[in-house]
Each structure stands twice: as C-alpha cells, then as structure tokens.
RONUFI-881641 format. One line per field, with one value per residue (C-alpha): residue number from 1; x, y, z. Coordinates in steps of 0.1 Angstrom, whole numbers. Last residue first. Example, Ala and Ser with C-alpha at 12.3 -4.5 7.8 and 13.67 -1.06 7.14 Angstrom:
% RONUFI-881641
gulo <- c(2,1) .
px <- c(137,123) .
py <- c(-11,-45) .
pz <- c(71,78) .
% end
This chain:
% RONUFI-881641
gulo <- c(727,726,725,724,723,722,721,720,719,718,717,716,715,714,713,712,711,710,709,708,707,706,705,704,703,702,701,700,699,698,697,696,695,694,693,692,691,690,689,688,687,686,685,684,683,682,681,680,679,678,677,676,675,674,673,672,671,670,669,668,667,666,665,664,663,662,661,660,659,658,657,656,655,654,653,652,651,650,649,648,647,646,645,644,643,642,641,640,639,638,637,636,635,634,633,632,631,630,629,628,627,626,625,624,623,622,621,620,619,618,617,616,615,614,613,612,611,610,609,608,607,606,605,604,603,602,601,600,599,598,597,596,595,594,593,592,591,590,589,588,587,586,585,584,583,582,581,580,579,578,577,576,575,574,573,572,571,570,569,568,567,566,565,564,563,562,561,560,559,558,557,556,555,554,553,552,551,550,549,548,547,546,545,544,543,542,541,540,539,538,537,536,535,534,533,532,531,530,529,528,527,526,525,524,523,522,521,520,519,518,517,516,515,514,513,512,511,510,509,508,507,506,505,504,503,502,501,500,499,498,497,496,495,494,493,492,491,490,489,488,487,486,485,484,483,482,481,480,479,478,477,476,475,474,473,472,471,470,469,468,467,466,465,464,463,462,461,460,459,458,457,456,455,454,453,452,451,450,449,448,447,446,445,444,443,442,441,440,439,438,437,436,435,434,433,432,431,430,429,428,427,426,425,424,423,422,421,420,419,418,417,416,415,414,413,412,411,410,409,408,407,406,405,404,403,402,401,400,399,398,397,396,395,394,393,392,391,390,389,388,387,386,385,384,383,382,381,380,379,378,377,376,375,374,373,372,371,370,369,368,367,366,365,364,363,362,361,360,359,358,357,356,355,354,353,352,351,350,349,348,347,346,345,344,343,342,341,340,339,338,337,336,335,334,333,332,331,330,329,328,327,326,325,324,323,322,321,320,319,318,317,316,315,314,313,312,311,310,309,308,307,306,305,304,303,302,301,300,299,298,297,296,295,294,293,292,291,290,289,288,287,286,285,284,283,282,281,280,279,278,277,276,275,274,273,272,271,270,269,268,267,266,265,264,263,262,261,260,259,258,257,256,255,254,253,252,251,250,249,248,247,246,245,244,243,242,241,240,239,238,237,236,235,234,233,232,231,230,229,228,227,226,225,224,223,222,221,220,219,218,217,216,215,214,213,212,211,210,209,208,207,206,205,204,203,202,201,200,199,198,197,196,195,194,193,192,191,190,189,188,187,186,185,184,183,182,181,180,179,178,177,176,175,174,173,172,171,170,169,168,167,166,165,164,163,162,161,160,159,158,157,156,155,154,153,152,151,150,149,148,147,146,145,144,143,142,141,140,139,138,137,136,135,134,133,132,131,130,129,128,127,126,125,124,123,122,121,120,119,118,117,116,115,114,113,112,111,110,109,108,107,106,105,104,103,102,101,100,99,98,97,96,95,94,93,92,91,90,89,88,87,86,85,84,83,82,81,80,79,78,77,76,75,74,73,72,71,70,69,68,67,66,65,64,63,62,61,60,59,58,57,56,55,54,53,52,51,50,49,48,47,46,45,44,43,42,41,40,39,38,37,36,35,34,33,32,31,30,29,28,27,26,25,24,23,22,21,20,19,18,17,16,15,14,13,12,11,10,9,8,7,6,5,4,3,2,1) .
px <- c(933,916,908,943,947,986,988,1029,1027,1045,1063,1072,1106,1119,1156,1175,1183,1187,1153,1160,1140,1107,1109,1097,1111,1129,1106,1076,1089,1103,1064,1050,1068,1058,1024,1024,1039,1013,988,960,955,977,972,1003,985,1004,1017,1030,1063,1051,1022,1025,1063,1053,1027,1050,1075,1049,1039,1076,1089,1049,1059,1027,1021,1014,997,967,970,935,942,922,916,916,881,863,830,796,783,787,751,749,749,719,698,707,698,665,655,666,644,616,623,613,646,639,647,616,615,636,631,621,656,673,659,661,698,703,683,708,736,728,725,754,767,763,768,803,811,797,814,844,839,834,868,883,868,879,913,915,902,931,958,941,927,937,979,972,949,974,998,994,990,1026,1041,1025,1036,1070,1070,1057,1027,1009,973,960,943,922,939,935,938,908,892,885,848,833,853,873,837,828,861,861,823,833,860,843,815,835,851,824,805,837,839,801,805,834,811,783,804,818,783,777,783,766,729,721,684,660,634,601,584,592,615,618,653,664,691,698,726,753,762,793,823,801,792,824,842,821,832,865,872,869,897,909,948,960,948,966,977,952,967,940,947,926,933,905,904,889,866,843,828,851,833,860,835,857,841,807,816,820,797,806,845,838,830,866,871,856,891,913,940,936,957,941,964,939,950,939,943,927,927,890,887,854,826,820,792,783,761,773,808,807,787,811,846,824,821,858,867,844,855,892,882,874,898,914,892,921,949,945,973,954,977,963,969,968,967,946,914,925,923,887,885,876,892,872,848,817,807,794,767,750,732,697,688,655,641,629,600,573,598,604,639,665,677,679,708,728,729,736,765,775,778,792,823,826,832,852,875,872,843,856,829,821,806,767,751,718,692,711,731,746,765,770,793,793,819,822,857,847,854,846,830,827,801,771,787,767,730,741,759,780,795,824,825,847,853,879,855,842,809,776,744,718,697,695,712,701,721,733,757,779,790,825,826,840,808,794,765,746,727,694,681,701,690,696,702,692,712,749,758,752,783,803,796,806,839,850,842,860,892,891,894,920,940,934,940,976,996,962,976,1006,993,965,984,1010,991,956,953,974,950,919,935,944,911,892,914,905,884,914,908,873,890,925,902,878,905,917,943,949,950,967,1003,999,1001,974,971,1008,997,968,979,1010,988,967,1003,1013,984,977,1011,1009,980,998,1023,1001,1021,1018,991,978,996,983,1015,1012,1047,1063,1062,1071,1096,1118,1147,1171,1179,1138,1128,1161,1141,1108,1116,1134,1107,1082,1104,1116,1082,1066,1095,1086,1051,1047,1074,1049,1020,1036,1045,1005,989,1013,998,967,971,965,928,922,927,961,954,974,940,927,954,933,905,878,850,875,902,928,964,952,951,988,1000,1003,1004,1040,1049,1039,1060,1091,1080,1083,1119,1123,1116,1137,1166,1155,1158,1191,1207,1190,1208,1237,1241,1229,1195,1178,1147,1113,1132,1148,1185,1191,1202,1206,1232,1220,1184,1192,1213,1184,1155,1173,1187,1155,1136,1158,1163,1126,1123,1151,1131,1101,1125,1132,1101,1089,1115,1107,1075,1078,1101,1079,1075,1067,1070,1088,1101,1091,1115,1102,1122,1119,1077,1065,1055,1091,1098,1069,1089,1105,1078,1049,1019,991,963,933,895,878,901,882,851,871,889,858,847,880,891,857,872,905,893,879,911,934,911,911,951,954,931,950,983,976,938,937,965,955,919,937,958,928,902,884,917,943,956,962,992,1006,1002,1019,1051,1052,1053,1076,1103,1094,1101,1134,1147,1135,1122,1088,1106,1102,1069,1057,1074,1048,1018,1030,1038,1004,989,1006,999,965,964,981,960,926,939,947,911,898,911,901,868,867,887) .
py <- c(-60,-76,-118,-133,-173,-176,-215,-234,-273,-285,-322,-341,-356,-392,-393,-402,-365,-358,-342,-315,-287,-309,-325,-292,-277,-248,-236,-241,-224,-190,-191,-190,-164,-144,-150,-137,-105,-100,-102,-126,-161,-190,-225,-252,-286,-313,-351,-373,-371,-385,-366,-362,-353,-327,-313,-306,-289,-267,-253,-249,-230,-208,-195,-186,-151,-137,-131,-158,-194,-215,-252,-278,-316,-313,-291,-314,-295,-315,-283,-260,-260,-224,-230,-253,-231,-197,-226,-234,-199,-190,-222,-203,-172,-188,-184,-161,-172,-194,-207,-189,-202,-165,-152,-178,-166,-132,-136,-163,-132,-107,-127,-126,-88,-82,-109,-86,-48,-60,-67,-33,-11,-27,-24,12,17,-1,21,51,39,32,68,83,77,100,93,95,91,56,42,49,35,-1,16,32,-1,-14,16,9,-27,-22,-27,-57,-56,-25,7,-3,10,2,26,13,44,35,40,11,-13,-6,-4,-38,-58,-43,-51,-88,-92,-76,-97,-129,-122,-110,-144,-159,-145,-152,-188,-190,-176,-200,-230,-220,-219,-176,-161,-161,-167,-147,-151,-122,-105,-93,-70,-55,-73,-55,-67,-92,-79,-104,-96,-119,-129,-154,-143,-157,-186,-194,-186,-210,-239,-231,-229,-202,-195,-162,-157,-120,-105,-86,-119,-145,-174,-203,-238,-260,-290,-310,-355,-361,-394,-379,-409,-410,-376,-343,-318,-293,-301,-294,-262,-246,-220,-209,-202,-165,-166,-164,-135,-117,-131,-103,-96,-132,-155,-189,-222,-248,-284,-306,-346,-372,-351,-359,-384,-368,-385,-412,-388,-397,-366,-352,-358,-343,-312,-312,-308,-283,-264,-264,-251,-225,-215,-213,-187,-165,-169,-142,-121,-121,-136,-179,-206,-241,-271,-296,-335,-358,-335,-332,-320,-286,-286,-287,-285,-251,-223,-191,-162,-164,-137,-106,-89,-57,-48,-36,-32,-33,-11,-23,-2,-34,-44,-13,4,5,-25,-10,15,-7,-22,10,24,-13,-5,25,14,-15,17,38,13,-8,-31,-66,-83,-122,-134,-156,-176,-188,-211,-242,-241,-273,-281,-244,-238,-205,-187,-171,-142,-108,-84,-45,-25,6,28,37,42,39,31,15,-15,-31,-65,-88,-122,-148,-183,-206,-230,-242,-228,-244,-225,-245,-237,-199,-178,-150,-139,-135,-108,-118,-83,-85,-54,-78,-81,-97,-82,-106,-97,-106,-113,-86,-80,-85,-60,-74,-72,-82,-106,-76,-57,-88,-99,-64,-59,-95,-82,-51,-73,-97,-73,-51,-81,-94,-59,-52,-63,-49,-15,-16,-21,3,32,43,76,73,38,47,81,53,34,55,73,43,33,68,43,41,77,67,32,50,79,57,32,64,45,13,24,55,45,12,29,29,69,74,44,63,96,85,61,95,117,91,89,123,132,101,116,151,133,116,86,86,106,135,146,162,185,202,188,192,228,244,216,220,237,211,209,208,182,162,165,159,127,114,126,103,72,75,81,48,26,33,37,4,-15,-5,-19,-50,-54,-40,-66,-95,-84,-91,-129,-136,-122,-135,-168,-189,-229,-220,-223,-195,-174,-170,-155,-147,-149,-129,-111,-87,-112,-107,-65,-60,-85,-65,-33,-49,-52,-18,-3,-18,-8,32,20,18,55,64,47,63,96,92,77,110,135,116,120,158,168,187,180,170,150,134,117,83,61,23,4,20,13,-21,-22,-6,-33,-61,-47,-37,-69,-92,-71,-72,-109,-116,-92,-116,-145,-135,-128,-163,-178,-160,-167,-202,-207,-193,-156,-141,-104,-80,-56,-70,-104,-141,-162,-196,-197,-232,-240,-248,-273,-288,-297,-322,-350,-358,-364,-344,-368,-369,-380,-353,-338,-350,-334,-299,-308,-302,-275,-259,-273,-257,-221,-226,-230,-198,-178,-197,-186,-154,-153,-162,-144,-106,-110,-137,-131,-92,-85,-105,-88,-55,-63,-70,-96,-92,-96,-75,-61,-95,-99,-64,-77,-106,-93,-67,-100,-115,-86,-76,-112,-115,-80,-93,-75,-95,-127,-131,-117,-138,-174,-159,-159,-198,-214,-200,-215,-249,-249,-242,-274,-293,-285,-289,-325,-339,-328,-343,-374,-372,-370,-401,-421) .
pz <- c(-727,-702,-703,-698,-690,-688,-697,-690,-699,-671,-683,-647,-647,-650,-644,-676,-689,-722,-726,-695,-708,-713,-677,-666,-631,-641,-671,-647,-618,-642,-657,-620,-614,-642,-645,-609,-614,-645,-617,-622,-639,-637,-660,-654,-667,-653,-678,-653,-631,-600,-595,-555,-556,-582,-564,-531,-553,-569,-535,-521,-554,-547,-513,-510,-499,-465,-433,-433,-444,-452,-463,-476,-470,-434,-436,-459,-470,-466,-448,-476,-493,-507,-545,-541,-527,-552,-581,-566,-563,-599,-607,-588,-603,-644,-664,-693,-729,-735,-771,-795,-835,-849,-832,-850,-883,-876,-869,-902,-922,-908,-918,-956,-958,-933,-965,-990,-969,-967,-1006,-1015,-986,-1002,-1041,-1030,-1015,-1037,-1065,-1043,-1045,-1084,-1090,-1069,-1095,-1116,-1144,-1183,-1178,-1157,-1181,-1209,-1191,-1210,-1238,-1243,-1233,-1262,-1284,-1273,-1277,-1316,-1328,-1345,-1333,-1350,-1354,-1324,-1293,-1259,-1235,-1214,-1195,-1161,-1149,-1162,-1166,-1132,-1118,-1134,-1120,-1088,-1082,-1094,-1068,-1042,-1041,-1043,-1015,-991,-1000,-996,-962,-956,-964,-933,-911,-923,-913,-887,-869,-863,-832,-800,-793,-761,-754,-761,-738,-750,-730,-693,-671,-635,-624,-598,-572,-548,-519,-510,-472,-491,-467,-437,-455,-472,-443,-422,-442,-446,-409,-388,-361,-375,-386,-396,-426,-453,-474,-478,-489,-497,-507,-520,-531,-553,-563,-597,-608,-576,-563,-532,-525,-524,-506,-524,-558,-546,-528,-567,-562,-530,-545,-548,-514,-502,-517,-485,-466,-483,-502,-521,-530,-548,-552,-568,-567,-592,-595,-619,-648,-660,-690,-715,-731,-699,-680,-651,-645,-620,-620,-655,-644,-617,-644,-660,-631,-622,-653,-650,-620,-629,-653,-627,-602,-615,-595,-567,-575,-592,-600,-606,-609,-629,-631,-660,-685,-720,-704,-700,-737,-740,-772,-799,-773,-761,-774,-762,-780,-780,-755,-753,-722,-710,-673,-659,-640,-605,-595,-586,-562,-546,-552,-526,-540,-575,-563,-558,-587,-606,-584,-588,-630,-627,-604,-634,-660,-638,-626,-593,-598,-599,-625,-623,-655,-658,-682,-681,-698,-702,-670,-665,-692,-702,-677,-655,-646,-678,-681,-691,-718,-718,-745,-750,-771,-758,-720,-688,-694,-732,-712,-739,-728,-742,-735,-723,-730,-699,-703,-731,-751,-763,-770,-781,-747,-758,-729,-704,-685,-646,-634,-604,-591,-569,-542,-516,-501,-529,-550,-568,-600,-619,-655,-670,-700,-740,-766,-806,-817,-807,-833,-861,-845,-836,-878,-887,-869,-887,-918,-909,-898,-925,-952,-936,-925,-962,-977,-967,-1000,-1018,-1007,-1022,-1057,-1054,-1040,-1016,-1003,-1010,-997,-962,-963,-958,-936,-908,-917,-908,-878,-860,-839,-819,-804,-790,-773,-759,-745,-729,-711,-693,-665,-681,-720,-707,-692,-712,-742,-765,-767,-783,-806,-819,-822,-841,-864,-870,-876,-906,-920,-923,-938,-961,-976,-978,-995,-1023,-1040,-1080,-1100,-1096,-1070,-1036,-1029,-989,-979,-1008,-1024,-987,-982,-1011,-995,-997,-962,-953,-979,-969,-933,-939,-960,-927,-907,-926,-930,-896,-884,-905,-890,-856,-863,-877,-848,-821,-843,-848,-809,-796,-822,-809,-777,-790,-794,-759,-753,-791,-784,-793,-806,-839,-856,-835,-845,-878,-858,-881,-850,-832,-848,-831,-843,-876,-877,-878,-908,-938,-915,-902,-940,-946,-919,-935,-970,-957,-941,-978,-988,-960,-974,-1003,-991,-973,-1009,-1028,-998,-1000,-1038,-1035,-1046,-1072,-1066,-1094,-1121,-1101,-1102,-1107,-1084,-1099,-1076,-1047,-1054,-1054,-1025,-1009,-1018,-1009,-976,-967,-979,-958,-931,-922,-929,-901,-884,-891,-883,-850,-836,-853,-832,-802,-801,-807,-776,-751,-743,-708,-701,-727,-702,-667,-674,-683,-714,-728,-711,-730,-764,-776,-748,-754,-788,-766,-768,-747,-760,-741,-739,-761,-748,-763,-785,-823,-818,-819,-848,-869,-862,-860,-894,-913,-896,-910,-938,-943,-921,-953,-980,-965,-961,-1001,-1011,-1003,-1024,-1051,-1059,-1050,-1074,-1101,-1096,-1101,-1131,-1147,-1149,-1176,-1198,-1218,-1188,-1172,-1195,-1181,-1149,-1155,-1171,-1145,-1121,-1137,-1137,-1106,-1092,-1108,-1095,-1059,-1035,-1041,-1034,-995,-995,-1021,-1002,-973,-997,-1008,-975,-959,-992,-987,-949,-950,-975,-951,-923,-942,-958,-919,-907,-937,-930,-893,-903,-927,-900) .
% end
C-alpha cells in the first residue's frame, strides 16, 4: 500500500505542474499576464537570481521536474502491473484507432483530441496576440510603412510565436531514456511521428513568417538594409535568416520520399539541429528562448547519456544467415540486464557507417537468455545489405581468420510492464520480419511455461496470423517450436496460421517446413581481447539525479556569469528615485551589452551543466564495467542453445494452418476469434506494412465492444497496439 501511495502522489503531482506550465501558455498572450510578469522580472532584478533564473524556473523547470519524476513513477509502477487486467470501461474507446485513411494513418481518440486542442491553443494565442497589436499600431521608428503593410508585418510577426510554440514542444515526443511520453504508456518508436506533425507545422508557420517579412521588406524598399542587419540589440534578422533556411533543409530532407530511400542524407543533414538552435537563440532572444529550453534541455541531455551508454563497443558473438536473407545477430549481455518484450535497440556498426544508427526489434527474452541477446535484421537497404555482404564473407574465411566484428549498441528501449499481459486472449497480426516483436513475446510467455512460474497470469488464448511472401520465412518461427507443440501443461493455448502469398500449395507440413525453411548457416567470430557486456541505460533513479544534477548546474553558472559579465545598472546615489529613473535602470543592462551577451552565456551555462553529470555518469559506466563477470557465452552453451532451437518433431500439425496463394481474409480471421473468446478482454497487436496496420485498425474499431457502450449484447473489447520499430 506504501508503494502504491506514492505511485498515486507522483501522478498527481506531474499533473499539477503539467496543469500549471500549460495554464502559462494559455495566459502569456495576455495583457494581464505581461503586466505581472514585467512586474516580476523587474522585482527579480534586484535579486541573485535575476530575471533569467525566474525565467528558467517557471518556463523550462517545470517540464524537467515533470520528465524527473516521471522516471521515479516508472520504476515503480512497473512492479505494480504484474498480475493487472485490462478494466473495461468506455474510455477504451478513446485509446483505440477513431480514424484510419493513407494520409494521416491511424489515430485513436486521444490523439485527436489533443490535435485539436493544440490548434485550438494555436488560435488562441494568435488571435490574442493580433487583436492586440491591432488595437495599439504604432508606427516604426526604423520603416516607413503603410497601415496594411504594418498590420501584414505583424501578423507575420505572430505567425513567428506560432512556430515557437510547436519548437516548445518538438523535441519531447524523440526522447529515450528522458522519455516523457513514456509516462503516457507511448514508446519512442510511436511517439516520433508526433515529432514529424510539430515539426511540419514549425516550418509552415516559420516560412510564412519569414517570407511574409521578406516581402513588406521588398514592397517597401527596405530589403537591402534589412535582410543582412545584425542588431545590437533586439531580434537579429540575419539570425533568423539562417534559421529559418536550416529548419527548411532539414524538413525538406525528412520527408518520406528521402528518409526511406537515402536514410544517410536525411540522418547527416539533421544533425544541422545545433545551428537550428543556436541562430533560433540569437534571433528571438533570451526570454523566448527559455519558453523552448526544456525540450532543448532534455533532448541534449538525453543525446549524451545514449552517447556515453554506448562505450565502450561491443561484438558480435556470432550470426545466423537464413535463407530468406534474415541475419540473426547474437550479443553479448550482462546477466542484470532486464528488458520486456516488444524493446528494441539501436546499433552502430563502425565497419560500415561511423555514424548511423539503425533500430531493431529483440527476439530474444531476457528470462531465459542471461548472457545473450539477439535482433532479427531483413537485409534489403543499403545499410543491412552491408552488413550480410560482411557475414558472408566470414564463412569463407578459416577458422582461425575470423575477424571479429565490433558494434555500438543503445538501449533496450521498450515499455515499463508487461502490458501484453493485461488481456485475456491475444491476437497476433505479423508481415514478413514483423514478426519480430511477436517472438519475443512468445518467448517470454515459454520461459514462464518453463519454469512454473506463478509472478505473472498468461492470456489463456493466442492465435498468431503471420503473411509472408515466401515459405523461407517460415523458419523465423524455429525458435519458438515450443509454443506450437501446444502441451496440456502449457497455461496458454497457440494458433498458428500461415498465409503465404506468392507460392502455390506444397504437401509439407509445418514441421518439415520449419526444417527445411530453417537450413541456417553459423557464423561465429574470431574474439580477440577483452569483450564487454551490453549494460543498457542508466537505473531511473540515477537518470533522473543527473537531470537535476544538469539543472542545478545551469542555474547557478547562469547566475555567476550574468554577475559577472553583465554590467548591473544599478545606481548608488540613492534609493528613493523616481519611476522613471527606475525604469531607466532596469534597461541599463540592456543599453551596456549587446543583446547577444545573454545568448552566449546560455550557451556556456549549457555546455557547463552537460559536461557535470557526463562527469558523474562516466564513473557509474566504469563502475559497472569494473563489476562484469564473464560477458562471453562459452561455444558449447551456444551449441546447446542451436540444439534445442531445432527440435520440431513434437509440433501439432492439426492444430495450425499453412494456406498458400493469397492473403488472409483478415474480417473472416477476427470473426472466427471472437466467437472462440466470447466477448473477453483481446489484445489486438499488428506489426508490418502500414497497409496492414490499417486494416486491422478499421476490424478492431468495427468489432470492439468499446464503441457500442449502449448496447446490451455482450461484445468483445479490442484494445488496438501498432508495434513500430523503424522510423
């Protein structure tokens, strides 16, 4: 009860502050909130901490304090979803696929609620902000402009805000061991399309605020003294200029066109990030910037722990090539290290490309295999072709020649609870190597066979529907020949069924198909020296230390530099002076340096409050590194393992189904299922083509009890999961 106590009091107070930095975003266009907050800063003047640490406690804290507890919540909500069952109530209905078409894909009820409320936000603070403005135009100083030219320019001064409040929240969704979508049960693999929709909407907004200055520049004849002007003080156009054609590069190189076909180009050119965010600073300032600084904060933080949790390289312990051009890579892992199904990695192999890295789903579960881990890879891009160029070529090589082969590893990445443990029944949806994920589920669900284990209740029926182009995929599913042998012990009963779909009927049965689709070949790799043990991230705990570490840090280096290096303007001859002389000092900072001096003392406060904890999570590396036994698994347990993966007599050919010559006719498939449930509590995951995810999103809205709450008759409740592990 203590624990869940605590649980309860985390998620209410991340609620509060959540609540709170949102409520400043709603009343920041506000005449009332300028007016209070002015009066703030100007009272924080006068103290140690500045107008600038106000501004970094109540605009960028807020959603670090929120991503630090968050952390201490996971770890400890994931001991308490063990033995839970989905409850059902009709905000399932919410959670599950609302709307499915090719343009925008599959979005459930929440999404499109929030969607809507963010513009909602949008037109909130634009028409705020404008009417405003409207009501007050004055003319500047600077142009002599028309009345429509001065309302077009701040119109497109405000469009300006718009993009900044998509940047406020554009690098969140892309976190991994910060993830703050985490605690909203969503993983990074299928949060990061709310990356590609906030960024979309950024360089909409920031183009028509850009081009829009451009052009009442160009009709008023101004734009040879403009567009090149690096101001003292106030917002730097040229700045903005930069920033504005880097965020162009980048998006116009993230679209799906290129990020699928020339993945290298799209990751180089979105390392342009840095100077993205580094001209955003110089152009709108100190105040505007710290509006953004928590996803910025988080985010390079973030990129630094992955960076220092992937040293030292590992190796490949060995490799099997399938014939259907599917590597198995196996790993090695330290014996403390725990992940659920369904985690992925991501993998750097120096030997092909320095720099990228490309994410994988684990087949393997860490219940059984304490020394190993291992991912599928389907080698048909550049990057994977690479990679079975290289194992190949090692079996031509003599035994004593075998090079080994270093990699890079980060992660596992992957949900705090087993939540495929919440439903009564599953029904497995699988194309092609999508079947990866599915494995792992399915060996963790036999390692609890196995070993009689009462921890966790196993859905008492799944059926697993895999379509494949070809029969050689059938091997993939060697591993898991335990399950389909369907023992009266087992606590859960497996379906298979099989569509292959550009072959024509053979008469093997399962059995033999898995052996004859199995014929792998062994690579195992000359290891030379000292070979370390994949560790993973960071406990919670200390990630969430380091980011109030990292806090901390910055705050008091921005406080001493702004001492230090910013003049003070205050004024001794006396304490009683009038509100214009007070108003007077308080800019006197601002008229003595440029505005440009507050920007680079971010800057430096920033590299400052990184390198602090790197320091501190390099010594709890070395440390872990000092405590590793044995990382290598010895050949003859490999040995053993290859044996025991291969044993497919026992498998129950009437109990699964093989079909040749076409697709499922998946309406047909989940009808069947649902008359064998009886309206419980089912699972829905799918994994493959995006056409797919699709269709079996449309099934799942149709058929769910959830949609259909006033209804008497008793329906099943789908619970709708697209597992996605490719960006």
């Amino acid at each position: 009860m203590g624990k869940a106590a605590v649980v309860i009091l985390l998620k209410v107070l991340m609620i509060l502050i959540s609540t709170a930095w949102l409520s400043l975003w709603l009343l920041k266009p506000t005449n009332l909130w300028t007016r209070k907050w002015k009066a703030a800063e100007s009272s924080a003047r006068n103290t140690v901490f500045g107008y600038y640490g106000l501004d970094f406690t109540v605009y960028t804290f807020p959603v670090i304090a929120v991503a630090m507890i968050g952390l201490v919540y996971l770890n400890l909500q994931s001991w308490g979803q063990r033995n839970s069952r989905q409850i059902r109530s009709s905000t399932a209905a919410f959670s599950n696929p609302l709307v499915t078409s090719n343009l925008v894909g599959i979005l459930s009820g929440v999404e499109i609620l929030s969607v809507f409320l963010f513009i909602l936000f949008l037109a909130w603070t634009f028409y705020t902000r404008i009417s405003h403005d409207f009501t007050k135009l004055t003319p500047m100083e600077s142009l002599k402009l028309d009345l429509w030219q001065l309302k077009f320019l701040r119109v497109a001064t405000r469009f300006g805000l718009l993009a900044e409040a998509c940047l406020a929240f554009l690098l969140l969704p892309i976190l991994r061991e910060l993830a703050v979508f985490r605690i909203l049960g969503i993983q990074f693999e299928a949060s990061a399309r709310y990356h590609i929709w906030l960024g979309t909407a950024m360089i909409c907004f920031a183009t028509f605020h850009g081009a829009s200055t451009l052009f009442i520049w160009g009709v008023s004849h101004y734009i040879q003294d403009e567009i090149t002007k690096w101001q003292r003080t106030g917002r730097i156009y040229l700045a903005g200029e930069i920033t504005l054609v880097v965020g162009l590069v980048m998006w116009i190189t993230s679209l799906p066109q290129i990020r699928r076909k020339r993945f290298e180009i799209f990751y180089y050119i979105h390392h342009l990030y840095i100077i993205f965010l580094v001209f955003f600073l110089l152009h709108a300032g100190d105040r505007h910037f710290y509006m953004i600084f928590a996803g910025v904060f988080l985010f390079c933080l973030d990129k630094l722990l992955r960076i220092l949790q992937s040293w030292p390289q590992t190796h490949i312990l060995s490799a099997r090539l399938y014939p259907c051009k599917v590597v198995e890579l196996i790993l090695p892992k330290d014996t403390g290290l725990k992940y659920t199904p369904t985690s992925i990695i991501f993998m750097k192999i120096p030997s092909i490309s320095r720099f990228q890295w490309h994410s994988f789903s684990i087949t393997s579960s860490s219940t059984i295999d304490h020394h190993t881990m291992s991912v599928l890879v389907k080698c048909d891009g550049r990057w994977t072709t690479s990679l079975y160029d290289n194992i190949r070529a090692q079996l031509d090589s003599d035994a004593d020649k075998m090079k080994s082969l270093p990699v890079a590893i980060e992660g596992p990445y992957g949900p705090s609870s087993l939540t495929f443990l919440r439903y009564d029944n599953l029904l497995l949806v699988a194309g092609g190597i999508g079947i990866t994920p599915f494995l792992s589920i399915l060996h963790e669900i036999a390692a609890t066979q196995g070993n009689g284990s009462s921890r966790y209740r196993l859905p008492s029926r799944i059926q697993l529907i895999y379509v494949v182009k070809k029969s050689q995929y059938i091997g993939l599913l060697k591993s898991v020949s335990s399950l389909l042998q369907n023992h009266p012990s087992n606590k859960c009963h497996l379906k298979l069924k099989v569509f292959v779909t550009q072959e024509k009927q053979c008469g093997a049965t399962l059995g033999e198909m898995l052996n004859e689709a199995s014929q792998v070949q062994w690579v195992h790799f000359g290891l030379k020296g000292p070979i370390y043990s994949i560790h993973g991230p960071q406990s919670l705990y200390w990630t969430a230390a380091l980011a109030g570490i990292a806090s901390i840090t910055f705050l008091v280096f921005l406080i001493c530099f702004n001492h230090i290096f910013v003049p003070s303007g205050k004024n001794t001859s006396g304490h009683h002076s009038s509100k214009l002389a007070v108003s007077s000092k308080m800019k006197a900072p601002k008229e003595n340096s440029p505005s440009w001096v507050a920007d680079i003392l971010i800057i430096s406060s920033f590299i400052i409050s990184l390198a602090c904890p790197s320091l501190v999570a390099i010594v709890l590396r070395w440390r872990r590194l000092k405590k590793e036994e044995v990382p290598l698994v010895s050949s003859k347990e490999e040995k053993v393992q290859q044996l025991s993966s291969i044993e497919t007599k026992g498998v129950v050919e009437e109990e699964h189904e093989v079909h040749f010559g076409g697709r499922p006719n998946l309406e047909d498939e989940f009808s069947k299922f649902l008359n064998e449930t009886n309206g419980s509590d089912i699972g829905v995951l799918v994994s493959g083509p995006e056409t797919m995810k699709e269709a079996v999103a449309s099934l799942c809205q149709q058929k769910s009890g959830c949609f259909h709450i006033g209804n008497k008759e008793k329906k099943p409740y789908l619970s709708f999961h697209a597992l996605t592990f490719t960006l």
